[in-house]
Structures are given as structure tokens and as C-alpha cells.
C-alpha positions in Angstrom: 8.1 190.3 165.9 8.2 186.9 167.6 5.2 185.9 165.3 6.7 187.0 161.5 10.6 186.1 162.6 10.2 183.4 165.6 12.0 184.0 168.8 15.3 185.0 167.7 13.7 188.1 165.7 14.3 190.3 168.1 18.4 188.8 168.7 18.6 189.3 164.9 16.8 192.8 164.2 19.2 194.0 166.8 22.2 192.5 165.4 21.0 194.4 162.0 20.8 197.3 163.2 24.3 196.8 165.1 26.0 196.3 162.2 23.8 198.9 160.6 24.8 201.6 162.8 28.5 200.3 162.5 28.1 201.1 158.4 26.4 204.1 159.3 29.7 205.3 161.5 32.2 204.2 158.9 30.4 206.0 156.0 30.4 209.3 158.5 33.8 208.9 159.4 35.7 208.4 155.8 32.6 210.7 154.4 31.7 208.0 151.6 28.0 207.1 151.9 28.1 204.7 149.6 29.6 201.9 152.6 26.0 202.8 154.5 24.0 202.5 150.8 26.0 199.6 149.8 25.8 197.4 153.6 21.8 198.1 152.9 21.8 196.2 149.5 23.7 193.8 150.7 21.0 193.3 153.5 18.3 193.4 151.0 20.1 190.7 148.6 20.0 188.2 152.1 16.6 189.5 153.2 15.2 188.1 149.4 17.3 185.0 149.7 15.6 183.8 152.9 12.4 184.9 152.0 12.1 187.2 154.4 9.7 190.4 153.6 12.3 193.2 152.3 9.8 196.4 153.0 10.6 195.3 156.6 14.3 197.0 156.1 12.9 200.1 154.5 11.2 200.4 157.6 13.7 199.9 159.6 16.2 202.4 158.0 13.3 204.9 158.4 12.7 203.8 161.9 16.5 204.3 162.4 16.0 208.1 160.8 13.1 209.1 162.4 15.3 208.5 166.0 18.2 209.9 164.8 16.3 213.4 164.3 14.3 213.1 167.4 16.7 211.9 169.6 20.5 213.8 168.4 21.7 216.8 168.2 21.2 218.3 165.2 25.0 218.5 164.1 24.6 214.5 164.2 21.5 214.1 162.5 22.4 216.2 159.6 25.4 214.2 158.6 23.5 210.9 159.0 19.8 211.4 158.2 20.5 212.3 154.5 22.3 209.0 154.4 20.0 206.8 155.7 17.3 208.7 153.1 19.4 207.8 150.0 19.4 204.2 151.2 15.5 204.0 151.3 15.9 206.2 147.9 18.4 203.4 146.4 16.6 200.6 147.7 13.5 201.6 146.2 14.9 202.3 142.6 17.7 199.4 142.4 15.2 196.0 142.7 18.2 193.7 141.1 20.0 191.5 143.5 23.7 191.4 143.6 25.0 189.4 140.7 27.1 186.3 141.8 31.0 186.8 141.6 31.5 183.8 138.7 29.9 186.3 136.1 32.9 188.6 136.8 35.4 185.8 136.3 35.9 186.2 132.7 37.1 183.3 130.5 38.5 181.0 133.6 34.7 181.2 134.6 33.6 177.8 133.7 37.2 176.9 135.2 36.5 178.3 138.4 33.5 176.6 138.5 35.0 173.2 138.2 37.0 174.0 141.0 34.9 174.9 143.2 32.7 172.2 142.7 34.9 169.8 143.9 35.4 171.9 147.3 32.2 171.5 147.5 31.8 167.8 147.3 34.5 167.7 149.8 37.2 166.2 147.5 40.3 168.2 148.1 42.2 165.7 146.1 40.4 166.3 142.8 40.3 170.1 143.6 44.4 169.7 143.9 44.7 166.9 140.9 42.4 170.0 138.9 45.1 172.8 139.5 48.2 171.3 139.5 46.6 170.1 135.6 46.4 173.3 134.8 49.5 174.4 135.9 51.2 171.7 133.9 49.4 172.7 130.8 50.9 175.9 131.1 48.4 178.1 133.1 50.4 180.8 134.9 50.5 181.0 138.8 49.1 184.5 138.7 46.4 184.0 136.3 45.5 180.5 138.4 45.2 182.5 141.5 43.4 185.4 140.4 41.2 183.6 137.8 40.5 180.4 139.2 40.7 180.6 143.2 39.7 184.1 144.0 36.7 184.3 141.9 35.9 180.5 143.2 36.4 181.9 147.1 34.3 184.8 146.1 31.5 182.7 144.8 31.1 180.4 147.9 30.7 183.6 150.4 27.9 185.3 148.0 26.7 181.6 148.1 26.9 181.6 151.7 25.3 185.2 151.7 22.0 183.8 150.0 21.8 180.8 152.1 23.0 178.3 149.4 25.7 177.2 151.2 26.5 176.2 154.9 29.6 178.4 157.5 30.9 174.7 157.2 31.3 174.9 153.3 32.6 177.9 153.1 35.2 177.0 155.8 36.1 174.0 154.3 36.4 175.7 150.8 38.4 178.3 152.3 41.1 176.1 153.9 41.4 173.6 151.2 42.2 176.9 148.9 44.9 177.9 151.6 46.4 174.7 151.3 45.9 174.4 147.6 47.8 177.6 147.4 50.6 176.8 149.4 51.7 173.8 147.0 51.1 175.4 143.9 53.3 178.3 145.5 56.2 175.7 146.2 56.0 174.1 142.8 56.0 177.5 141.2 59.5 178.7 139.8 60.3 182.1 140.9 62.0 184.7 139.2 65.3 186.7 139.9 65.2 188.3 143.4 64.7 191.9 143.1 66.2 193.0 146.0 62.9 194.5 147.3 61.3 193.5 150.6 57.7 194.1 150.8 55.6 193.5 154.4 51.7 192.9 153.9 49.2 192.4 156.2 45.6 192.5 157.2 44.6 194.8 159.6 43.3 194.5 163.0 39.9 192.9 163.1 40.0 191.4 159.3 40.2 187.6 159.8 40.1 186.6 156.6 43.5 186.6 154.9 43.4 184.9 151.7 43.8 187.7 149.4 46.8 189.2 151.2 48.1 185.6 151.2 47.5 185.3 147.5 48.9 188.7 146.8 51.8 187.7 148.9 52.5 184.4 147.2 52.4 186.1 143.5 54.6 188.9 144.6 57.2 186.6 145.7 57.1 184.3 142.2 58.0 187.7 141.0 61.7 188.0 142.7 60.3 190.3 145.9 61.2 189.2 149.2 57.8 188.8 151.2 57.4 188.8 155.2 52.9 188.1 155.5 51.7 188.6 158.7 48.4 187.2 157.9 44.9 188.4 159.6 44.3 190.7 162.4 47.6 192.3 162.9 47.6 195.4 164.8 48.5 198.8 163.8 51.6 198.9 165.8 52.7 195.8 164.9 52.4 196.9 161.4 54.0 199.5 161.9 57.3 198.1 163.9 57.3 195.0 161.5 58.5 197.7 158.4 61.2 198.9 160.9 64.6 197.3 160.3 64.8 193.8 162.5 67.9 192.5 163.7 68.0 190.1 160.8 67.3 192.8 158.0 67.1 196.3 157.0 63.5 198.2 156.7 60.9 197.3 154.4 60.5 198.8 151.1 57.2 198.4 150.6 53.9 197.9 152.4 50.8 196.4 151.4 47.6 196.5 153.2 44.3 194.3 152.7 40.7 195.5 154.2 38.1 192.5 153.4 35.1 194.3 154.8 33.9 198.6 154.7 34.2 197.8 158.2 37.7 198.0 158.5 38.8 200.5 156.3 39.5 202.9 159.0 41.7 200.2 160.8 43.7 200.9 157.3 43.7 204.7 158.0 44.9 203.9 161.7 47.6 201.3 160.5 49.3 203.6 157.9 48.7 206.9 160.6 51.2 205.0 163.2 53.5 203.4 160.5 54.2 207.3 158.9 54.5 208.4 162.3 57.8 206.0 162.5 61.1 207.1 161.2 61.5 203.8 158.4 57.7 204.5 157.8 57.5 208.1 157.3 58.0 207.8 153.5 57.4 203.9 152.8 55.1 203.4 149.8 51.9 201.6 150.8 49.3 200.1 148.9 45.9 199.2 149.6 43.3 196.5 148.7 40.5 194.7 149.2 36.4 194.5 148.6 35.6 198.0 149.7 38.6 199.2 147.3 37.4 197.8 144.3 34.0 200.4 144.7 35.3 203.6 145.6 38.1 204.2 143.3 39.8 207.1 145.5 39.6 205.2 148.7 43.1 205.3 148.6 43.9 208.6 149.3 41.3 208.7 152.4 43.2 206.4 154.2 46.4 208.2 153.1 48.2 205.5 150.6 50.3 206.0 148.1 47.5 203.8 145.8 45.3 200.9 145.1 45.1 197.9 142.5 41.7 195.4 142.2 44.5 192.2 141.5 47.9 191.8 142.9 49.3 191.2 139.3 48.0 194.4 138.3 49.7 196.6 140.7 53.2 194.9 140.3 54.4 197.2 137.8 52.8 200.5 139.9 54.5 198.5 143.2 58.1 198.5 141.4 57.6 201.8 140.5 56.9 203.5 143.8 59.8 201.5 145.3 62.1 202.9 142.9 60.9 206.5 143.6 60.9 206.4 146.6 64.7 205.3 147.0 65.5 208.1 144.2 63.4 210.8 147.2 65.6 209.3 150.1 67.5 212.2 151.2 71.4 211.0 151.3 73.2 210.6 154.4 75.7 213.2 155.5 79.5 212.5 155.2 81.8 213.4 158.2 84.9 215.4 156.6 
């Protein structure tokens, strides 16, 4: 091992297999193999990048396999075996790599590009000077965020992901976005408050909170009232935070972001403790994030009410929940 992957192969075939394992649980659990199938593509689309031999994870799923029915009691190795087997299977019959976000992006494409190549040359300035342009020319917040700085945020992490960029770019990229954001948020005229309060949130373990922060910011240019508790918040912090506050009644609506398959059941554990509270037990709750946009019923696994790919999108299906659920409130008792 030390001779084909020098003397941190061992450190990083374990680490592999960690996270591999970790997939493997997470598919079991939410019974969707397609988070173990998809985590090995996403290995073999790294394994290519660094040249690295990808046969060698073949054999290592099968390897992981062969353990599993020699070493586990049968009940266990009959849910995971025939997983692991339609990996090797997929991985043998899908020899593409994973295409880069920016040919998803749509007509801002070449847009997104632009900004994202000043990120990358480390001037912020420009990258501001270049959105705050397009603003002015009549560029909506929505489409600016959704066109323009997710697609760009999802390009430098597949970048990242095939060793084209540096943990220091994408850092840097990241937080220059979040600050970008902010401004272009503050400049952005708002509409009519709605008289809706919605509470989002990443769940425990997600650190990366720029979609929910994005969702967040176009929900309130909309007219909602928006309390974002950012990344890792527990479950029953979530949960207490759609309570009424001293300062406010209960939340109306609750939005929840997973940026990894390997927090989806974090979801399922966050909306399990908020319906088990009395302001929670019928509070509609969406859900979003990467693992959402490939497994269209997600959704109802974790037990939400739905799921939208873009915030803008589910605006309309947000408004409407709200007001369904206020109509299904059971009315409170007068004393005679």
C-alpha cells in the first residue's frame, strides 16, 4: 500500500472506508441505496482526478462485501451486501465522470463564470463591482442568487472535488459569497410583510450554510419574517426555536437544509423532536439540499410536509402550506 499510495495510504484507505461505511449506514437506515451507489461515484470521479487507479475501489467495495458476509449475521448482510453489489454493478457500467455544476446553470452560465473567476483571482471588489452591475441593470435578487452564486459555489467544490482547486479557494470563495450576499440583501427592496414567520436552519453536523442563508435572504425580499440559525443547529434547538419566544408568537413555517446524504437522518431527528412539541406538532416544514435534488420522495422519509431544488421555487408551495395549515388549526374554546 505504502509503495502505490506513499505512507499516508493506509490513513486514507481507512478514512474511505469510514466514510464508506457511514454511506453504507445512511442508505440502510432511510432504505434508499442510491446514497451508498451515489458516495461510490463520487469516490470514483476523485479517484480519476488524482490519477489514482479506480479498479482499486471496486476492490475495495468487494473487499468490504466479502467481510460483511463472513463476518455478520446474516440479517445484516442481506440488507447491505446487495448494496454494495449494485455499486460494483454501477461502477462498472457508468464510466462518465460527474459533469461540472456550470453546465446546469442555464443561461447565467457564462455569468456565473465571470464571477467566479474573480473569487478566484482573489479580487472581492471586482466580484462585488460584477453583482451589484447586474443588479442595477435590472437582474432580480432571486435569479442573482440562484443563477449566478449558487451554481458559482457549486462549481468551486466539484472543482475542489477533482483537485483543481485548493480548501483555501474554496474557503475564500465561500466567504466572499457570504459577504457578497449580505449587501446585495441590504440593497434589495423588500416586498410587503406577509405576516408569516418562517425559522430555517441547518441541522446538526451540516457546517455549511450558504444555501439556507440564501433561501433565507430571498424569502425575506418576499415580505416573510426570517429568524436563520445558520449551520449545525441541534435538533432541540430547532425545535424550541419554532416555539413562541417571549418577543413573538410560534413560527409558521420551518425550513430545513441537509448539504450532505450524511445528514439526512439529522433532518428525520430534527422534525421527530419539533412534531413531538405542542407549536410543532402541525408546523409545515420543508426540506432541501444536495441529497434532495436526487431522490425526489426524500421528503416524505424524513416526514416533511415537501421539498423544492430553489428557494424561489418553493415560495408559492411555502405560502400555501402556511395558509392550510392556519385554515386545520382547531379553534380555541370560548368560556360561556
Amino acid at each position: 500500500m505504502e509503495t502505490r499510495y506513499g505512507v499516508n495510504g493506509r490513513r486514507m484507505w481507512n478514512q474511505e472506508v469510514l466514510s464508506r461505511i457511514a454511506h453504507l449506514a445512511e442508505a440502510i437506515a432511510l432504505d434508499r441505496e442510491k446514497i451508498f451507489i451515489s458516495n461510490a461515484q463520487w469516490s470514483k470521479t476523485a479517484f480519476i482526478a488524482r490519477e489514482l487507479n479506480s479498479k482499486d475501489l471496486t476492490h475495495n467495495l468487494n473487499c468490504m462485501r466479502s467481510v460483511l458476509l463472513e463476518q455478520f449475521p446474516k440479517a445484516i448482510s442481506d440488507l447491505t451486501a446487495p448494496i454494495i453489489a449494485n455499486a460494483v454493478e454501477y461502477l462498472a457500467t457508468h464510466h462518465e465522470c460527474v459533469e461540472t455544476p456550470l453546465t446546469y446553470a442555464g443561461q447565467s452560465r457564462d455569468l456565473a463564470r465571470m464571477y467566479l473567476l474573480h473569487l478566484l483571482r482573489r479580487d472581492r471588489n471586482e466580484a462585488d463591482r460584477f453583482i451589484s452591475e447586474l443588479s442595477g441593470n435590472g437582474i432580480g435578487f432571486a435569479q442573482i442568487c440562484e443563477g449566478i452564486l449558487v451554481p458559482a459555489m457549486a462549481e468551486i467544490g466539484h472543482m475542489w472535488h477533482v483537485q483543481e482547486a485548493s480548501i483555501a479557494d474554496e474557503h475564500y470563495c465561500t466567504n466572499a459569497t457570504l459577504g457578497i450576499l449580505e449587501v446585495l440583501r441590504s440593497k434589495t427592496p423588500h416586498k410587503a410583510p406577509n405576516g408569516y414567520l418562517v425559522v430555517s436552519a441547518c441541522v446538526g453536523g451540516d457546517l455549511h450554510d450558504l444555501g439556507i442563508k440564501i433561501l433565507s435572504a430571498i424569502y425575506e425580499t418576499e415580505g416573510w419574517t426570517v429568524e436563520c440559525l445558520g449551520a449545525n443547529t441541534p435538533a432541540q434547538e430547532i425545535a424550541t426555536a419554532v416555539g413562541p419566544q417571549v418577543f413573538r408568537g410560534a413560527a409558521d413555517l420551518l425550513v430545513l437544509s441537509a448539504t450532505t446524504s450524511l445528514r439526512v437522518r439529522s433532518i428525520q431527528t430534527a422534525i421527530t423532536q419539533v412534531r413531538a412539541t405542542p407549536a410543532g406538532k402541525h408546523i409545515p416544514i420543508l426540506v432541501g439540499g444536495q441529497p434532495f435534488q436526487h431522490m425526489d420522495d426524500l421528503w416524505q422519509v424524513v416526514g416533511a410536509n415537501a421539498q423544492s431544488l430553489t428557494a424561489s421555487a418553493s415560495l408559492e408551495l411555502a405560502l400555501q402550506l402556511v395558509i392550510d395549515s392556519h385554515l386545520k388549526k382547531p379553534k380555541a374554546k370560548r368560556n360561556s
